[in-house]
mmCIF file of the N, C-alpha and C atoms, coordinates in Angstrom:
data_MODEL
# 
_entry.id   MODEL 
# 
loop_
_atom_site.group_PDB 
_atom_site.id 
_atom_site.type_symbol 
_atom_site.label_atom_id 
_atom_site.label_alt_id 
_atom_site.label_comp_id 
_atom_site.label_asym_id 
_atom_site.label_entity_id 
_atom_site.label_seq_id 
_atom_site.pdbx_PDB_ins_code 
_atom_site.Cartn_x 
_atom_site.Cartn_y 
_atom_site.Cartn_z 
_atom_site.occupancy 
_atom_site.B_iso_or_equiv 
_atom_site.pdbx_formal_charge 
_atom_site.auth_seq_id 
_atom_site.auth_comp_id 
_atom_site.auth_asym_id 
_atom_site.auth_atom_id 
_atom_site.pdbx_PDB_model_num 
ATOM 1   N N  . UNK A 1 1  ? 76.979 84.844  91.873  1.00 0.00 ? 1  UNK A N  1 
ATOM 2   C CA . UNK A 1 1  ? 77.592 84.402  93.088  1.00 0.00 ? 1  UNK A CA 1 
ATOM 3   C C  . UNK A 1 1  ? 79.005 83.921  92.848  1.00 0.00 ? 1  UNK A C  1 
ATOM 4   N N  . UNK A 1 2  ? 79.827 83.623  94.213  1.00 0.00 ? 2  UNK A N  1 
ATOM 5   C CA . UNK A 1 2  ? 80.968 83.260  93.678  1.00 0.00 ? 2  UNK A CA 1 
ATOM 6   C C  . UNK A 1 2  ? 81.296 82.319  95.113  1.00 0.00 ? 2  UNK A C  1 
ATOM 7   N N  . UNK A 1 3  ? 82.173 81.003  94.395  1.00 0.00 ? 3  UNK A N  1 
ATOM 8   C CA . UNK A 1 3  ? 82.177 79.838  95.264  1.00 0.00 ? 3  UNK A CA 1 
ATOM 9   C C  . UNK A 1 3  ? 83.904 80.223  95.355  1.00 0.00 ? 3  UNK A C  1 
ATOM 10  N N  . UNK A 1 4  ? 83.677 79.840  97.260  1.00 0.00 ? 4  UNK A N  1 
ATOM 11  C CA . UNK A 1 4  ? 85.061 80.318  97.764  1.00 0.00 ? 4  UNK A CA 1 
ATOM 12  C C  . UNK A 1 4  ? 85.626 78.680  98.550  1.00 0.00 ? 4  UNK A C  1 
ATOM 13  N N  . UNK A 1 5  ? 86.490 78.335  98.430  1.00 0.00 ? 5  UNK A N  1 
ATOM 14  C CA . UNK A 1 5  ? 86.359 76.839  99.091  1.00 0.00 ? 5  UNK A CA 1 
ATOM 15  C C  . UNK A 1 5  ? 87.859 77.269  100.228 1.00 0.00 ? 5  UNK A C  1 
ATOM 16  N N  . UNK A 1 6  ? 89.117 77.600  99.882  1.00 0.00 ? 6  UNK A N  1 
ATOM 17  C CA . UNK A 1 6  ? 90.132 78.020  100.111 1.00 0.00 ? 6  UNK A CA 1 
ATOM 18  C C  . UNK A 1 6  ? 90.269 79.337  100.398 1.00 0.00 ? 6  UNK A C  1 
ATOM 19  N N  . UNK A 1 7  ? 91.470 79.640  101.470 1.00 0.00 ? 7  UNK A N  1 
ATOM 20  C CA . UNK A 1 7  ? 91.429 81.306  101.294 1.00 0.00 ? 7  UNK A CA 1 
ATOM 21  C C  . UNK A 1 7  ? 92.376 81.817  100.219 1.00 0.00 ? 7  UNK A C  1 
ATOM 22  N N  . UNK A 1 8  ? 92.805 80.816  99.442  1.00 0.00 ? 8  UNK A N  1 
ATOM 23  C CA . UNK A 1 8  ? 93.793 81.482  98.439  1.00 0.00 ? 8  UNK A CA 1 
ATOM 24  C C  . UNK A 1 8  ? 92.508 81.675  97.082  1.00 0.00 ? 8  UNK A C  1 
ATOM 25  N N  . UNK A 1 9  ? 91.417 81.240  97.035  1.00 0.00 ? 9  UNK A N  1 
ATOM 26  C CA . UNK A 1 9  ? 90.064 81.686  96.741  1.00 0.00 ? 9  UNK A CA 1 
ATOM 27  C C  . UNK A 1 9  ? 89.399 82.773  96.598  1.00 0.00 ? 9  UNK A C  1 
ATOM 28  N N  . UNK A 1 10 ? 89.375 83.381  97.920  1.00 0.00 ? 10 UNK A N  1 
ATOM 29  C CA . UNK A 1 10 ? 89.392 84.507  98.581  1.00 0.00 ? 10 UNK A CA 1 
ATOM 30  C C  . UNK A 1 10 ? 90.077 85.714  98.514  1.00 0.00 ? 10 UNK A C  1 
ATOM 31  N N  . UNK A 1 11 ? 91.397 84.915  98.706  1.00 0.00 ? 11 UNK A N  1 
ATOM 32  C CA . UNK A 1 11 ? 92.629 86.137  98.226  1.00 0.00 ? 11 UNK A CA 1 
ATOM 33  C C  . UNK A 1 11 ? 92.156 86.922  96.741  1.00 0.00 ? 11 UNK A C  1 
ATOM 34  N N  . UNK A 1 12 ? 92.176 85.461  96.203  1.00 0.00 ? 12 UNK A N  1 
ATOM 35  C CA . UNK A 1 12 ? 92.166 85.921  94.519  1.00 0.00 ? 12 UNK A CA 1 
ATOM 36  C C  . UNK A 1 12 ? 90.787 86.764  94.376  1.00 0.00 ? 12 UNK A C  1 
ATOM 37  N N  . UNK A 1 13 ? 89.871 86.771  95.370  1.00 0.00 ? 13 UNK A N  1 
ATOM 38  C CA . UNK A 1 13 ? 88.526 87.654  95.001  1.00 0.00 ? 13 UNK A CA 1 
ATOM 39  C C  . UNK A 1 13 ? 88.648 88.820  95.294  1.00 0.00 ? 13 UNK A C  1 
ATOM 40  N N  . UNK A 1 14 ? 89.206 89.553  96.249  1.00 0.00 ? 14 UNK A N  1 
ATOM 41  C CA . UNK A 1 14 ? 89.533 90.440  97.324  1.00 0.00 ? 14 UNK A CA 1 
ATOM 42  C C  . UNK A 1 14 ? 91.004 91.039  96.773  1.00 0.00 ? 14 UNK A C  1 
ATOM 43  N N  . UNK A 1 15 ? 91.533 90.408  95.854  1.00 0.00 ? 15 UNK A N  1 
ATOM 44  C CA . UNK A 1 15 ? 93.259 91.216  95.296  1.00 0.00 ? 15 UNK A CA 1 
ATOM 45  C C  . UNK A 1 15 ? 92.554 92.406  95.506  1.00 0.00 ? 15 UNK A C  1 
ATOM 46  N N  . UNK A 1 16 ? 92.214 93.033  94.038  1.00 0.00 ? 16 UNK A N  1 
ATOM 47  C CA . UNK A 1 16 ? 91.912 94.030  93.662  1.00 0.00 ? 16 UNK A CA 1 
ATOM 48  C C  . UNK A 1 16 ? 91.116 94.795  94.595  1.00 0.00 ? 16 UNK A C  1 
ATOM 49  N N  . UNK A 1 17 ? 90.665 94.458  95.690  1.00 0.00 ? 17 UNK A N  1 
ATOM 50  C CA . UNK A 1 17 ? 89.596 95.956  96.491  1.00 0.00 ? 17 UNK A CA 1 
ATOM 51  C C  . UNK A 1 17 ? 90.503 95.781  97.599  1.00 0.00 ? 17 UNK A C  1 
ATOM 52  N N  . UNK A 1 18 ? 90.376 97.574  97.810  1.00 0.00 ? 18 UNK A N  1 
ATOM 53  C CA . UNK A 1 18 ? 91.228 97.794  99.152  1.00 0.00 ? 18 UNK A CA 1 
ATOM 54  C C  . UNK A 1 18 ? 89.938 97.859  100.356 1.00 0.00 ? 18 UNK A C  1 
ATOM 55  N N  . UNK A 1 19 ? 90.035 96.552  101.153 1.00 0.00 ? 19 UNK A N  1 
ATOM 56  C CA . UNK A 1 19 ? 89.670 96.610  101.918 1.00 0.00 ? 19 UNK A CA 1 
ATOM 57  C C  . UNK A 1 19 ? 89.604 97.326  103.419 1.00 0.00 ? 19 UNK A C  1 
ATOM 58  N N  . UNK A 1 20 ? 90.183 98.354  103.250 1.00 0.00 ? 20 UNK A N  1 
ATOM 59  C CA . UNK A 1 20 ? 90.686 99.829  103.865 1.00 0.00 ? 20 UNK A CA 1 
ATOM 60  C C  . UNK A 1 20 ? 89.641 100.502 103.803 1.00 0.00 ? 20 UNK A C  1 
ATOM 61  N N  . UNK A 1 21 ? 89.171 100.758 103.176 1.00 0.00 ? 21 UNK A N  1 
ATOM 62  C CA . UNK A 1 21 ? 88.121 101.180 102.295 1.00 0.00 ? 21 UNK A CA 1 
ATOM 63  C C  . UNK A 1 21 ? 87.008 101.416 101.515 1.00 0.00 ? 21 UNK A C  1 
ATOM 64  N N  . UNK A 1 22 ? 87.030 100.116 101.413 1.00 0.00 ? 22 UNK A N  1 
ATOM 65  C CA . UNK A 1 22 ? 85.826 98.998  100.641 1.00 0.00 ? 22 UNK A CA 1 
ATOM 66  C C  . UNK A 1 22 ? 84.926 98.369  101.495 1.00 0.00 ? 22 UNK A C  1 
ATOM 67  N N  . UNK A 1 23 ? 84.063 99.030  101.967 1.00 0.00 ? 23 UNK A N  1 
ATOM 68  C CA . UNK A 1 23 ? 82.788 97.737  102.985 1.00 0.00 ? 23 UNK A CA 1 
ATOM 69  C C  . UNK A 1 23 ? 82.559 96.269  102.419 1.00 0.00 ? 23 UNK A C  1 
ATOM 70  N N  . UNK A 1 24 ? 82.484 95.169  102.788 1.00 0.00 ? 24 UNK A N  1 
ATOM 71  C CA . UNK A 1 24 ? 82.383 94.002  102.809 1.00 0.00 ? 24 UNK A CA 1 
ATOM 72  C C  . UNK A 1 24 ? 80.813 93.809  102.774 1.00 0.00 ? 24 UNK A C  1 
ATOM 73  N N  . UNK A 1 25 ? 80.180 93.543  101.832 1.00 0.00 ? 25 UNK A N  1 
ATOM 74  C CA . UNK A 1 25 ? 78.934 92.936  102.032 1.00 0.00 ? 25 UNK A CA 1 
ATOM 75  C C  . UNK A 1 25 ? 78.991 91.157  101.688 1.00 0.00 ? 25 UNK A C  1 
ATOM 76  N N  . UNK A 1 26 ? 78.712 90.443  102.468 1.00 0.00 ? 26 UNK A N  1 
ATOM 77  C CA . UNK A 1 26 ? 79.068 88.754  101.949 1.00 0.00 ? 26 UNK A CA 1 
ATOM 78  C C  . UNK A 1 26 ? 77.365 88.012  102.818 1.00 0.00 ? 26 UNK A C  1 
ATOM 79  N N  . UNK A 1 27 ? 77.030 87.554  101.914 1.00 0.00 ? 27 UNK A N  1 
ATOM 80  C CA . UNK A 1 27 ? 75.569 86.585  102.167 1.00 0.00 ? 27 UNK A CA 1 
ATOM 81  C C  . UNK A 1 27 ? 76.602 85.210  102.400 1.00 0.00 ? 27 UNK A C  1 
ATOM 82  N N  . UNK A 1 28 ? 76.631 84.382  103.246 1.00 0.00 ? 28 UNK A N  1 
ATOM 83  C CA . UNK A 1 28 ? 77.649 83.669  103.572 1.00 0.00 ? 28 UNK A CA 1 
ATOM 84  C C  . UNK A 1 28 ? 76.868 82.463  103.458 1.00 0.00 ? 28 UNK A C  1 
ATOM 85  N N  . UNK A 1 29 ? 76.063 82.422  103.266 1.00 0.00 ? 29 UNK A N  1 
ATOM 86  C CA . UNK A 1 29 ? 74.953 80.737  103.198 1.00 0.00 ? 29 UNK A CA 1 
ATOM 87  C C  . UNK A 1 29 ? 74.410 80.323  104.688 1.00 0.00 ? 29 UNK A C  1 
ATOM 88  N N  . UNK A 1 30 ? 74.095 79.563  104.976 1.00 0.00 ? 30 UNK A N  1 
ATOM 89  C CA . UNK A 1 30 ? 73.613 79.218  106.401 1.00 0.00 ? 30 UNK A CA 1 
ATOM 90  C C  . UNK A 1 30 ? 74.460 79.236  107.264 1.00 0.00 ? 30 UNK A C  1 
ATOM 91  N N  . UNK A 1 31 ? 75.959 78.995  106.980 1.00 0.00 ? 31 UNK A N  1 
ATOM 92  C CA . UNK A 1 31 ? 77.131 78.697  107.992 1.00 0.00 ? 31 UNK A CA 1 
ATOM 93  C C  . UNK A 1 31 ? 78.130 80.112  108.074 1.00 0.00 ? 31 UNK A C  1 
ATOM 94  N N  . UNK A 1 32 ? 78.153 80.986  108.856 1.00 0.00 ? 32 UNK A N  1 
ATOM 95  C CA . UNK A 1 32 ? 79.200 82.023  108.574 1.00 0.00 ? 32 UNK A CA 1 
ATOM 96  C C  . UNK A 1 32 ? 80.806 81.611  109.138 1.00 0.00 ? 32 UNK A C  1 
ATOM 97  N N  . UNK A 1 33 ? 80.919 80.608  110.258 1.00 0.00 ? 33 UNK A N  1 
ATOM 98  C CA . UNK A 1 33 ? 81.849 80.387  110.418 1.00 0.00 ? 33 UNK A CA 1 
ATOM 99  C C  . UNK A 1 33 ? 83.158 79.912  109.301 1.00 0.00 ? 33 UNK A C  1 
ATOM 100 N N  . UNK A 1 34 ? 83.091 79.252  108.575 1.00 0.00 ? 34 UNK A N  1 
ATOM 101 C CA . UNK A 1 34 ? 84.147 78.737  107.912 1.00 0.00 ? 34 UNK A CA 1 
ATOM 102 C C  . UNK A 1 34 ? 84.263 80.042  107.050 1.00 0.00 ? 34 UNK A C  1 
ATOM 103 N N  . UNK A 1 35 ? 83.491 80.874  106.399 1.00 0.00 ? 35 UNK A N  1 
ATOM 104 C CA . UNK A 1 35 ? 83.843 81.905  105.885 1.00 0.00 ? 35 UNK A CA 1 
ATOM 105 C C  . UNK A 1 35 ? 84.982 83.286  106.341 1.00 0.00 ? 35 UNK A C  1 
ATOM 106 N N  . UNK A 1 36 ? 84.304 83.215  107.428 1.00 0.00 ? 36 UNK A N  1 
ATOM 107 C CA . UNK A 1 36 ? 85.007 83.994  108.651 1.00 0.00 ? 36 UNK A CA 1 
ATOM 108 C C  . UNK A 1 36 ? 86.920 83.640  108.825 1.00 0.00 ? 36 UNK A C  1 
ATOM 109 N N  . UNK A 1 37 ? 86.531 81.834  108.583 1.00 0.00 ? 37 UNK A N  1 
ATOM 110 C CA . UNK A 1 37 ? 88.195 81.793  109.066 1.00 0.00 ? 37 UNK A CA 1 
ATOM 111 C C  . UNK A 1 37 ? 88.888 81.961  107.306 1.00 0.00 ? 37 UNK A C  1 
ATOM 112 N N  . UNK A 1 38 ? 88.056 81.524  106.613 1.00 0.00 ? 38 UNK A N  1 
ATOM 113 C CA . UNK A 1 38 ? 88.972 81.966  105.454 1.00 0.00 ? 38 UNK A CA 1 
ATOM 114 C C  . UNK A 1 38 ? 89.384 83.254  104.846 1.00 0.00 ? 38 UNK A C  1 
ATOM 115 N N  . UNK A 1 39 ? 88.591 84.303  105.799 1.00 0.00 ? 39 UNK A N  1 
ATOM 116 C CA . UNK A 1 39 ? 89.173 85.558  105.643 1.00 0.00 ? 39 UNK A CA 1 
ATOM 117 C C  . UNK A 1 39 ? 89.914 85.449  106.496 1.00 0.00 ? 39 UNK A C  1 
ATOM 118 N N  . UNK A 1 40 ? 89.897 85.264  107.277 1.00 0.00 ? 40 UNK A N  1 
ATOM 119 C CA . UNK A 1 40 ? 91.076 85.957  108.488 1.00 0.00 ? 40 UNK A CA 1 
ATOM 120 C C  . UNK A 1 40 ? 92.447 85.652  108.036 1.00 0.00 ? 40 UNK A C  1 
ATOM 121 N N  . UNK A 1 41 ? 92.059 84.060  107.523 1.00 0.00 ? 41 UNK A N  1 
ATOM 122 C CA . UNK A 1 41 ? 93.524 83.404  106.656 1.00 0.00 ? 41 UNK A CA 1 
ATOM 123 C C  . UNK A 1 41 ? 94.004 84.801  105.378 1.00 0.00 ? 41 UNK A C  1 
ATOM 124 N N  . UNK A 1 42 ? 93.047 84.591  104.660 1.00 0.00 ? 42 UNK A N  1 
ATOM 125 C CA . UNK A 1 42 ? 93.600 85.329  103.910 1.00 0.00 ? 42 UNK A CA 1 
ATOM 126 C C  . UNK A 1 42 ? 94.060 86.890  104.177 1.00 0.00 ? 42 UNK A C  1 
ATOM 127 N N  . UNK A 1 43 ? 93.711 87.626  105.346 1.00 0.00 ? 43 UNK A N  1 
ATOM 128 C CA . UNK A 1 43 ? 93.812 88.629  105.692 1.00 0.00 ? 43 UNK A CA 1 
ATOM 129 C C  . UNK A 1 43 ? 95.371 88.344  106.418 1.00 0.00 ? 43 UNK A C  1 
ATOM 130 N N  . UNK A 1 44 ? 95.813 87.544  106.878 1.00 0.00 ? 44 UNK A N  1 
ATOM 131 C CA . UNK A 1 44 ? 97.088 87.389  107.509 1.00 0.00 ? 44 UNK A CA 1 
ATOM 132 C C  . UNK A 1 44 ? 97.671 87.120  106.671 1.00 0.00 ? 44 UNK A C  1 
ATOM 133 N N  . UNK A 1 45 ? 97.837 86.400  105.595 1.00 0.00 ? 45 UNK A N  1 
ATOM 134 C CA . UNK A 1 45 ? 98.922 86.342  104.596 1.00 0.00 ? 45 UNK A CA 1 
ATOM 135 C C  . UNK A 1 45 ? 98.830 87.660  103.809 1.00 0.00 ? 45 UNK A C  1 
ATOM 136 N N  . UNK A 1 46 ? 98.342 88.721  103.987 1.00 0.00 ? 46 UNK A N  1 
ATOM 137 C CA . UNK A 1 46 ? 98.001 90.090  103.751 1.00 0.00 ? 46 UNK A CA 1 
ATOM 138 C C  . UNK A 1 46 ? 99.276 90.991  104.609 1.00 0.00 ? 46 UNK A C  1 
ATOM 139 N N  . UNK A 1 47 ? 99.233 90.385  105.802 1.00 0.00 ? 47 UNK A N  1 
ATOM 140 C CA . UNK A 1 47 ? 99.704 91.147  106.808 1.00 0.00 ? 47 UNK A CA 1 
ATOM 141 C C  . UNK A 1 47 ? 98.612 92.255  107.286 1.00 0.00 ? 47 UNK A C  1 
ATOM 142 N N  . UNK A 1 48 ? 97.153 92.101  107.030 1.00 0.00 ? 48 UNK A N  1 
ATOM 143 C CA . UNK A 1 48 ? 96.046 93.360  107.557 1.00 0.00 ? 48 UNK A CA 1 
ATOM 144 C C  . UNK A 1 48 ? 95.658 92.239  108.499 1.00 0.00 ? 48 UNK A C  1 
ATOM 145 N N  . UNK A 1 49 ? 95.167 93.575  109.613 1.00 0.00 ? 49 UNK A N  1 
ATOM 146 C CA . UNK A 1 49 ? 93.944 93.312  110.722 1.00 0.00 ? 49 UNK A CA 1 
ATOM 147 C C  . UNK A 1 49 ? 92.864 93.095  110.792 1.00 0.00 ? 49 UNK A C  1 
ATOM 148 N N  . UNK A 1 50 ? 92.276 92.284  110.691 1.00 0.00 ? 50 UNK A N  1 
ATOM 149 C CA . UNK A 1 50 ? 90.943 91.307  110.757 1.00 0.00 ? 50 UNK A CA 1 
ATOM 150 C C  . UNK A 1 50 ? 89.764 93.205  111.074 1.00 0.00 ? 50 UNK A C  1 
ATOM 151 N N  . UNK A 1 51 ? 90.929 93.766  111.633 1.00 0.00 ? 51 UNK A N  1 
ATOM 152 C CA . UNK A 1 51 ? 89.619 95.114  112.345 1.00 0.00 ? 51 UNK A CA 1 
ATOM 153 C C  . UNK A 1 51 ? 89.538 96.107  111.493 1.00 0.00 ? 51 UNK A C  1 
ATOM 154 N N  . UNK A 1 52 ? 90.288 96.114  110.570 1.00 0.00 ? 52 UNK A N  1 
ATOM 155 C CA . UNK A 1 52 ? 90.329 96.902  109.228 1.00 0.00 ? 52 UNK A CA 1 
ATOM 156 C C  . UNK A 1 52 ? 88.802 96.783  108.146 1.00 0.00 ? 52 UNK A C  1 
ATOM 157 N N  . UNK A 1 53 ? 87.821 95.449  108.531 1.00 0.00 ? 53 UNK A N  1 
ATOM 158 C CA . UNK A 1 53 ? 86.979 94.886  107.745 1.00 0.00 ? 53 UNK A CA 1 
ATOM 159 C C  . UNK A 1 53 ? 86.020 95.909  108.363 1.00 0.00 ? 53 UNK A C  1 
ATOM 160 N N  . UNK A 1 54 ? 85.208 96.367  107.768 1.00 0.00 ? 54 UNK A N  1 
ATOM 161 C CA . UNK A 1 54 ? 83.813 97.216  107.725 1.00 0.00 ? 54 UNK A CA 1 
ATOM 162 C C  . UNK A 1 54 ? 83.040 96.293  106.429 1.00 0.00 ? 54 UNK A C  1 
ATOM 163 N N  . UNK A 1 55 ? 81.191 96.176  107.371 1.00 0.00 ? 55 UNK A N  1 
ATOM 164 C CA . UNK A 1 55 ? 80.909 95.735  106.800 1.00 0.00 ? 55 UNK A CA 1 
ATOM 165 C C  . UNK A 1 55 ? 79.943 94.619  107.002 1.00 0.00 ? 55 UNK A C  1 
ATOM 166 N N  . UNK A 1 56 ? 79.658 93.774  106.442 1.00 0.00 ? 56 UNK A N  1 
ATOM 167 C CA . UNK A 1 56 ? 78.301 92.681  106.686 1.00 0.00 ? 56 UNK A CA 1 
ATOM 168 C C  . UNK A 1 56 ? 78.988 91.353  106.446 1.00 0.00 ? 56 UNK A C  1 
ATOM 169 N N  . UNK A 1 57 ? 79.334 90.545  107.258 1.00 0.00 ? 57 UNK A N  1 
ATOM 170 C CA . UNK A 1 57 ? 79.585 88.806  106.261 1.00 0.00 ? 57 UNK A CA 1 
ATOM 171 C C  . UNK A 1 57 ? 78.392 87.733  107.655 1.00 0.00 ? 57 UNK A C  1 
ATOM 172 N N  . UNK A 1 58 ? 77.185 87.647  106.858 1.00 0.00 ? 58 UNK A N  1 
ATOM 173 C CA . UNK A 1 58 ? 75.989 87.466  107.292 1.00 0.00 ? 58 UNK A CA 1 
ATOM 174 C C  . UNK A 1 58 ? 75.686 85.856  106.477 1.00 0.00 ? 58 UNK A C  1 
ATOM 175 N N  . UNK A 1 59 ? 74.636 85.166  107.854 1.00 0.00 ? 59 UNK A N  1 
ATOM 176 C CA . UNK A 1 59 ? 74.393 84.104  107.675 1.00 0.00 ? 59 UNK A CA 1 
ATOM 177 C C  . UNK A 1 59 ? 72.670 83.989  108.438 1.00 0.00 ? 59 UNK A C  1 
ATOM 178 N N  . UNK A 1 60 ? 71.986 83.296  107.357 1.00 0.00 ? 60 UNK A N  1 
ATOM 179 C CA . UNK A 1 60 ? 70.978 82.818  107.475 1.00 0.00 ? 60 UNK A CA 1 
ATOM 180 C C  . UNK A 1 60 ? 70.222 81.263  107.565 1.00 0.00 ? 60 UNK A C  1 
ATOM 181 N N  . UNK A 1 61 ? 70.637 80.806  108.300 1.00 0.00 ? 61 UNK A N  1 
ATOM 182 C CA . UNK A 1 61 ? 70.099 79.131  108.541 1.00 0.00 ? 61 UNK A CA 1 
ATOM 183 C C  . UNK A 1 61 ? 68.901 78.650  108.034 1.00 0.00 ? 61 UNK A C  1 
ATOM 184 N N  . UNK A 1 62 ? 67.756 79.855  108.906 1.00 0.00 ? 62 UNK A N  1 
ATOM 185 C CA . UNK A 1 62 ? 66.795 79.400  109.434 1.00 0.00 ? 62 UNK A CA 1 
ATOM 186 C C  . UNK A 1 62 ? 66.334 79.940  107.673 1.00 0.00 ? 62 UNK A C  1 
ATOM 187 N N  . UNK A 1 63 ? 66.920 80.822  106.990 1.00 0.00 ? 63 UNK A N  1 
ATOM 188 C CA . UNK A 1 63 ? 66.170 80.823  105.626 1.00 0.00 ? 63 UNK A CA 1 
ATOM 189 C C  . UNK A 1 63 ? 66.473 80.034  104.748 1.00 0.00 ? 63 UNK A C  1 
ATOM 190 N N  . UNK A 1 64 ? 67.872 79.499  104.723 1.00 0.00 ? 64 UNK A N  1 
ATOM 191 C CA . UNK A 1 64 ? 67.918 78.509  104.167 1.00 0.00 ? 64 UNK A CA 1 
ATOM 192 C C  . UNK A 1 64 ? 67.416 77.327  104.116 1.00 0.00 ? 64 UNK A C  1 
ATOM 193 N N  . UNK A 1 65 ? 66.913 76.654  105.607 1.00 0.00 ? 65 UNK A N  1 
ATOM 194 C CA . UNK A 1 65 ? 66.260 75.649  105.579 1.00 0.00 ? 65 UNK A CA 1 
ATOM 195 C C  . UNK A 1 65 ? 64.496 75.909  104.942 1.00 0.00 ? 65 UNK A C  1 
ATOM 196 N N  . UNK A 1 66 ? 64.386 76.821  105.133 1.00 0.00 ? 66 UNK A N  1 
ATOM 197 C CA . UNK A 1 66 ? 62.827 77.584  104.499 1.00 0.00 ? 66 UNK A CA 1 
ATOM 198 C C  . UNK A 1 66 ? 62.602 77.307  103.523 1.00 0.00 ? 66 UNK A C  1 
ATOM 199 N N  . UNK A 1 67 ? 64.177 77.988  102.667 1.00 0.00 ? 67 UNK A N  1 
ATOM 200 C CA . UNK A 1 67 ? 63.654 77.458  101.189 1.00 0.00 ? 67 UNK A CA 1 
ATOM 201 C C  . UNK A 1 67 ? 64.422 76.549  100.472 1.00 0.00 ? 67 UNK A C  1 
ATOM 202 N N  . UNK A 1 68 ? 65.127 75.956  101.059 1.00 0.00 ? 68 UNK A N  1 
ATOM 203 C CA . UNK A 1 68 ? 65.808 74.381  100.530 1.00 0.00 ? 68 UNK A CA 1 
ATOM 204 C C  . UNK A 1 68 ? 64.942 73.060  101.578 1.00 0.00 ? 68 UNK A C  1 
ATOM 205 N N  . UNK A 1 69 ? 63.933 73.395  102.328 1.00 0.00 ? 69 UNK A N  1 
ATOM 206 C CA . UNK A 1 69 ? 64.445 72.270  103.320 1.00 0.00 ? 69 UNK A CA 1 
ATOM 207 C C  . UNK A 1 69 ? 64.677 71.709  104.042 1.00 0.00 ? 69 UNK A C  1 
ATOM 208 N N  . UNK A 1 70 ? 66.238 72.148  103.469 1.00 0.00 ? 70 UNK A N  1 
ATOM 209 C CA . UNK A 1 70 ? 67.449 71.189  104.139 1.00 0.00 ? 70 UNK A CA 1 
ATOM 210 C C  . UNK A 1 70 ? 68.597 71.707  104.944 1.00 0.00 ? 70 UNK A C  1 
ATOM 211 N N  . UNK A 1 71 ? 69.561 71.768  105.301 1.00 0.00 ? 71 UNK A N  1 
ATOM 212 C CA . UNK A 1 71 ? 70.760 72.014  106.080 1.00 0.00 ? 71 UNK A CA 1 
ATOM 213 C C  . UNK A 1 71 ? 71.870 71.301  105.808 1.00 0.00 ? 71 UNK A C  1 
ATOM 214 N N  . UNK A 1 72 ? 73.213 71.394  105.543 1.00 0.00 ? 72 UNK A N  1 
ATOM 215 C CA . UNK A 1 72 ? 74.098 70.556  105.320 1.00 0.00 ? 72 UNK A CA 1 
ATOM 216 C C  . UNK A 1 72 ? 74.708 70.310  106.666 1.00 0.00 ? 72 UNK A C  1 
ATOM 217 N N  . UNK A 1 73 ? 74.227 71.065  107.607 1.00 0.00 ? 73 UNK A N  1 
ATOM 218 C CA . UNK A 1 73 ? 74.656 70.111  108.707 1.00 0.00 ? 73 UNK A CA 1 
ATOM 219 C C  . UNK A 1 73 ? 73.474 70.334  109.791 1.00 0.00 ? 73 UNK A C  1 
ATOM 220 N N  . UNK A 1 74 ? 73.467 70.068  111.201 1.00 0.00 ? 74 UNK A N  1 
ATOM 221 C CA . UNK A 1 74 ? 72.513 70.263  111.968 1.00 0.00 ? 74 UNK A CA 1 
ATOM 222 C C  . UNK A 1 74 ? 72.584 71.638  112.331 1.00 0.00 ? 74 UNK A C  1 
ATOM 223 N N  . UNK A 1 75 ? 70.974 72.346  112.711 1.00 0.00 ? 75 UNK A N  1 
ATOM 224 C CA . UNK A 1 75 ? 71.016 73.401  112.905 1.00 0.00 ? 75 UNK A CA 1 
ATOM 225 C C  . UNK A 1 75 ? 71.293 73.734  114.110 1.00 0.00 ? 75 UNK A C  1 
ATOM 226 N N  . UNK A 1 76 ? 71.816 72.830  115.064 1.00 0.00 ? 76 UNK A N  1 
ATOM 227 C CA . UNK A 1 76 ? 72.088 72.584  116.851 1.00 0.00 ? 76 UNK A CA 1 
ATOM 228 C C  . UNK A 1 76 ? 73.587 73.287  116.471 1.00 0.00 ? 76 UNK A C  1 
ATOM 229 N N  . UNK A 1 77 ? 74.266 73.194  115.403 1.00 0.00 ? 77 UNK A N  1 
ATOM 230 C CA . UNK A 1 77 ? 76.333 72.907  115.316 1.00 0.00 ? 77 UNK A CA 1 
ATOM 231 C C  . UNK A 1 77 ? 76.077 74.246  114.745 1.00 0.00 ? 77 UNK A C  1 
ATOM 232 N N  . UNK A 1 78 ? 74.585 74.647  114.474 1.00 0.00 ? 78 UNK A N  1 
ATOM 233 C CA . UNK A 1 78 ? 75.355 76.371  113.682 1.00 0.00 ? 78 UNK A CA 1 
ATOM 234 C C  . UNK A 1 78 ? 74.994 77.612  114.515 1.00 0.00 ? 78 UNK A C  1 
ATOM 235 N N  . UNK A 1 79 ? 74.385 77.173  115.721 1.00 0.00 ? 79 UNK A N  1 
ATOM 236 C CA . UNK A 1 79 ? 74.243 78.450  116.600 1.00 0.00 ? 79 UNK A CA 1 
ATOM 237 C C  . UNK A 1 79 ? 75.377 78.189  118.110 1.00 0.00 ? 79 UNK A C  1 
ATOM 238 N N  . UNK A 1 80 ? 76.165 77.320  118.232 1.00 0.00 ? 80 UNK A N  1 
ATOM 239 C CA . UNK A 1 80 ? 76.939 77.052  119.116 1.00 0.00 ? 80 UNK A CA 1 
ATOM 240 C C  . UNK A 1 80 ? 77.735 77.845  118.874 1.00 0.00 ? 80 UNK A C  1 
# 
């Protein structure tokens, strides 16, 4: 796995594949939102279109709480 906190994170994961090209598969943890904006960040300091992405960046809550549990935040704030 690989821990992304920043989109200059991101950047640095994503240099090398042309995302033109390259389908996106991303297991995003329970929360897909913050992932989402740190691509987009990093896709604009790119100068590419967010619509250029083909591909999966997928989030699972309800499995995470299954098999942790737990939630790092409420599961009410992750389907809004």
């Amino acid at each position: 796995g690989l821990s992304v906190v920043t989109a200059d994170d991101l950047a640095r994961a994503l240099a090398d594949i042309d995302l033109a090209r390259t389908p996106l598969f991303v297991e995003a943890g329970p929360a897909v939102g913050p992932l989402l904006s740190l691509l987009a960040a990093s896709l604009q300091v790119k100068g590419l279109s967010p619509f250029i992405i083909k591909g999966v960046v997928a989030a699972d809550p309800l499995g995470e709480l299954a098999a942790s549990g737990r939630l790092s935040c409420s599961i009410e704030s992750l389907y809004i």
